[in-house]
N, C-alpha and C positions, 0 to 999 in steps of 0.2 A: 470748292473751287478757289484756287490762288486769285485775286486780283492782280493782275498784272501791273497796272501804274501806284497801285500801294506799295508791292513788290521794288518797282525799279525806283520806288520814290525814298523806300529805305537802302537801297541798294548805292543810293545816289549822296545821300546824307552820312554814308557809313565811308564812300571812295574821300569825300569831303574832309571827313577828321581826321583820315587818315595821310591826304595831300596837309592837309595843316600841320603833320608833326615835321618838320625836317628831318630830325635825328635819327626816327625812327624809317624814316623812307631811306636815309642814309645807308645804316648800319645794316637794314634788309638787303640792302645792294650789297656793302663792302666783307658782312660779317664772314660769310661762304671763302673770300677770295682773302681773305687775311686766316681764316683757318686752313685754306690751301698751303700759305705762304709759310706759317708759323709750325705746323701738325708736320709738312710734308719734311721740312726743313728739321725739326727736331727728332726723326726719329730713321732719317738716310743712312745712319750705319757706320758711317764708313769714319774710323775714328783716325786724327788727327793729330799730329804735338802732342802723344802723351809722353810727356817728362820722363825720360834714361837715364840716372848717373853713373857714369862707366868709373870705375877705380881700377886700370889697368896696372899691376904691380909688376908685370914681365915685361923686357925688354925685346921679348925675341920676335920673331918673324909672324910665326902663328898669332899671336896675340892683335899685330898690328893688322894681320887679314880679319880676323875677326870686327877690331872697331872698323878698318875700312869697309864689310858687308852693312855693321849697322848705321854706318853715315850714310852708306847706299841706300839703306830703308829708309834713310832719313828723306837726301835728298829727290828720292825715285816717288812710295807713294806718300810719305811724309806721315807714314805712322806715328813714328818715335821724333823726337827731339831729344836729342843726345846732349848732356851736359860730361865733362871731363875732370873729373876730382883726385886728390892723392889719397885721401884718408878714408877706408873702410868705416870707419868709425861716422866720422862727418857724414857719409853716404849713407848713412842710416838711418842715424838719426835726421838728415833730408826726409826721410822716407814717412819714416813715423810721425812727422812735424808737418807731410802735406806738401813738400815740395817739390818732391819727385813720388811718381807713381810707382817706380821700381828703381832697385840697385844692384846693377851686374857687377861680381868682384871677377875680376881676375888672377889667380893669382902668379905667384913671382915663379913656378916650377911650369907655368902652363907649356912653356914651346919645349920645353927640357923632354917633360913627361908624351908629347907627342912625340919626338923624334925618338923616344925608348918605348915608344907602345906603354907607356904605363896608366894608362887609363884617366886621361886628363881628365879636368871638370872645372867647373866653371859655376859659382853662385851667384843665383838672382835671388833677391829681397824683394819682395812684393807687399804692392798695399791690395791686400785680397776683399777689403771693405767694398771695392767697385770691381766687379767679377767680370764684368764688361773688356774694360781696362785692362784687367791682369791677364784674361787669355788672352786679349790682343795681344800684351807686350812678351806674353811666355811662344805666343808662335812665332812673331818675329825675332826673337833670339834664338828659336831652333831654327828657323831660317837660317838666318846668317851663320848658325855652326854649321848646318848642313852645305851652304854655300863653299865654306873654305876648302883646300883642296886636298880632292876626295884622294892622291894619291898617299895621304899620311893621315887620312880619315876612313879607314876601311869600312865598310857597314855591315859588313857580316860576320868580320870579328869584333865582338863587345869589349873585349878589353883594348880596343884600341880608340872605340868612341869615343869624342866628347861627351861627358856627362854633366848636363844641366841638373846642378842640385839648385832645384827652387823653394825658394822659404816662406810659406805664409806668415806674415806677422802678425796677424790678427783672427781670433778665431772666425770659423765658415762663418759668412755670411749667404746667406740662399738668394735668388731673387725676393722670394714673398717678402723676409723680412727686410730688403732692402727701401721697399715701396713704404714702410713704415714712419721718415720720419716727411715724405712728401702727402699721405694721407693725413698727419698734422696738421702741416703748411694749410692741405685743403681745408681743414675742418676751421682756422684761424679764418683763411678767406672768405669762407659762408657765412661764420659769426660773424666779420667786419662788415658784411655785405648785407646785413640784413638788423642791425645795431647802427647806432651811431647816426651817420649822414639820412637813412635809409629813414628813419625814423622823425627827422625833419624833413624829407619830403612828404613822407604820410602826413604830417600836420599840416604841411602846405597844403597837399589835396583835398584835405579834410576840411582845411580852414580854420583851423586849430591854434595855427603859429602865431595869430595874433595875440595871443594868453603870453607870448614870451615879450614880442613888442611893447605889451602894456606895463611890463616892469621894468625896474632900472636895470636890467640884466645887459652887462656891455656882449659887447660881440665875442672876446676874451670868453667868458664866464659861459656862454653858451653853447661855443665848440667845445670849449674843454671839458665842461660837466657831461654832453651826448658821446664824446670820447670816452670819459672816464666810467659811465654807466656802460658802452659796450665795451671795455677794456673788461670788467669784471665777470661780465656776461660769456667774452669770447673767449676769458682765460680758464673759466671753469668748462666748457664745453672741449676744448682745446687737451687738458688734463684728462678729462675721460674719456676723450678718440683716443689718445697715448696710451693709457693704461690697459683699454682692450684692446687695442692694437698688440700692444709686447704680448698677452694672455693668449691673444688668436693666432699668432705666428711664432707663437714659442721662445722670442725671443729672451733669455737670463736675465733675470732681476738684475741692477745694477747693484754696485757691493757700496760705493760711495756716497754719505750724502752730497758731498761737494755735487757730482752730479747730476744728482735729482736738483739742486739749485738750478746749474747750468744750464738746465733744461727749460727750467721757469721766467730764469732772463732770458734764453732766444726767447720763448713764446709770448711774454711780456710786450719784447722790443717787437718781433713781427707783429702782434698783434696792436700796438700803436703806429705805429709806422703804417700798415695798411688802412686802421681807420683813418688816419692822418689823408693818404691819400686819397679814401675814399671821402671825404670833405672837400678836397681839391677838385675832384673831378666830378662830385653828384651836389657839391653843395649848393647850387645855382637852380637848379631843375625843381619842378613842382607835380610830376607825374609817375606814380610807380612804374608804367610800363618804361619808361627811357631806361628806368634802373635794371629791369629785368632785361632787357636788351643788353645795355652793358654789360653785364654780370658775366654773360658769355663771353663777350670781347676781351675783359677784364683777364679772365681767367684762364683764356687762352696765351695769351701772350705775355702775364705772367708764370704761371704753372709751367705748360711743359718747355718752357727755356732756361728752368731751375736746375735742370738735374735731376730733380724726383725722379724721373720712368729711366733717361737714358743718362751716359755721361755728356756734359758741356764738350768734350773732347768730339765727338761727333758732330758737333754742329757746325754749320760754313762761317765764316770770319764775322759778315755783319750781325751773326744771333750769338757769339761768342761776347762783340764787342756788349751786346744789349744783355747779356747774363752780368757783365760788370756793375751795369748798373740797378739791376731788377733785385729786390730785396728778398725775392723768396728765393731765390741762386746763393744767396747768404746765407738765410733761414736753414735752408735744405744742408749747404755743409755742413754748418755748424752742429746740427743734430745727429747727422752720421759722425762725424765726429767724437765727439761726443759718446753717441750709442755704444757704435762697432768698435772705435779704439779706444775706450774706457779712456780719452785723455781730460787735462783740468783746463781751467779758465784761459790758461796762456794760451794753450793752441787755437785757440779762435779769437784769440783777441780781434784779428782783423776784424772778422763775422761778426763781433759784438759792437765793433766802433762804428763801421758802415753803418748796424742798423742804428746806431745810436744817431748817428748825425742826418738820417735818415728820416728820421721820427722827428727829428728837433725842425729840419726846413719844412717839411710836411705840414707840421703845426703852426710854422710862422704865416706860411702860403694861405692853410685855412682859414686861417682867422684874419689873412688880411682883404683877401679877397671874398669873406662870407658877405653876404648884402642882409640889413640890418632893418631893412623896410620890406613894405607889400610887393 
């Protein structure tokens, strides 16, 4: 038989520590309604401003219905963001460099070869790395040819079609291995999250931390060494989710060392950079559960506003503006990068500066705000 007031007496002792945590009462509330906000919002679809460079080389009629259909996508449901360049050349190298997702040439014989039925065409360059992205921007340009006027676009005669010759630049990427350099990102984040800060709260709980008080160890010396010990930790565990990663989805050996580096600076720099934060944000606290609570929170609103699952280009303007600043949206290019377009250290320079300066406030923040007593 239950005792009943023994029953309600730990019942009562248990509601108790539980009213005592704020955090933890908090994040029970908020964690649900920021995964609504975050999850529902990163993966809506419907993609936005992906970057067009039009090199329109004809002067003629047809050419100019064309870019006016694709400004109409533009400004209608705001697919495409159109930029207007002279040099086919410039436009592709755009392309390859990350700054345009695609580059439509037109060229100089298009409106000639429509008013002779000669079988117009029209080339788009595509960055086929983000597969998402490039059917978007390949069906809104058959749009817009399909749009111009069908009396000198017949459909049943082929040799009178517009023909869209589309160019992958990049070998197939499939979905599977696309999710490749965002299950990295993960494996960095579970290392950082479970090293480092995580491990001075374990002492705190423990009651352990006092062993570092008793010595002359500055505040300096003791973020950075629990840093530098999960720095080692998170980059060897980091290196072999990569390695089965490419082996399980097939993805081609890379032919470069330069890139196998290039790979070990992102992971490097993500991987300081988030324990950095993770000091910022758990270095205060004395209780694993808060840590485990956050870890969800953490990893929501970092992760999928990366890029890993979907493109940034889907997202609505305030998770756009928060991928500017979220290090794993850095993390994550820089490695497809990388991967899928076999490029070297310049095309990510940005991706390597952000995380760099990244890591650098992170650490200053850590170490000034660690508290250095009981």
């Amino acid at each position: 038989m239950i005792d009943m007031m023994r029953l309600l007496a730990v019942v009562d002792r248990d509601l108790k520590k539980f009213r005592r945590n704020p955090v933890v009462l908090a994040m029970s509330i908020f964690m649900p309604i920021i995964y609504l906000v975050f999850l529902g919002n990163s993966f809506q679809g419907k993609l936005q401003d992906v970057t067009v460079v039009v090199v329109n080389q004809d002067s003629g009629p047809y050419s100019r219905d064309l870019v006016d259909n694709l400004r109409a996508i533009e400004a209608g449901p705001k697919t495409l963001k159109i930029f207007s360049i002279k040099d086919q050349k410039d436009a592709i190298g755009g392309v390859r460099e990350g700054r345009y997702k695609a580059g439509l040439i037109i060229p100089s014989d298009f409106s000639k070869r429509i008013s002779l039925k000669r079988r117009p065409e029209v080339g788009l360059f595509l960055d086929n790395t983000d597969g998402v992205s490039a059917e978007a921007i390949r069906i809104a340009v058959k749009g817009a040819l399909a749009a111009m006027n069908s009396d000198y676009v017949p459909v049943r005669e082929k040799s009178d079609e517009v023909f869209l010759r589309d160019v992958d630049l990049y070998r197939k990427v499939d979905y599977y291995q696309s999710l490749v350099p965002g299950v990295v990102i993960m494996a960095i984040f579970m290392g950082t999250l479970t090293t480092g800060a995580f491990n001075l709260v374990m002492d705190r709980f423990l009651g352990a931390d006092e062993s570092y008080l008793l010595t002359p160890l500055s505040k300096s010396d003791i973020v950075t060494g629990l840093i530098v010990s999960g720095l080692f930790i998170t980059t060897a565990i980091a290196v072999l989710v990569f390695v089965m990663s490419m082996a399980i989805t097939g993805i081609p050996i890379l032919r470069g060392v330069r890139q196998y580096i290039c790979i070990l600076i992102i992971i490097i720099l993500t991987t300081l950079g988030l324990l950095s934060l993770m000091f910022v944000i758990l270095g205060r606290f004395n209780h694993p559960r808060v840590v485990g609570i956050l870890s969800g929170f953490l990893n929501v609103i970092l992760f999928f506003p990366s890029g890993a699952v979907y493109p940034i280009a889907s997202f609505p303007h305030w998770l756009k503006t928060f991928a500017k600043i979220n290090p794993e949206a850095y993390a994550v290019n820089a490695l497809k990068t990388i991967l899928f377009k076999g490029a070297d250290i310049r095309s990510i320079a940005t991706d390597i500066t952000f995380l760099s300066v990244f890591t650098i406030i992170m650490m200053i923040i850590s170490i000034v705000t660690f508290k250095r007593t009981i």
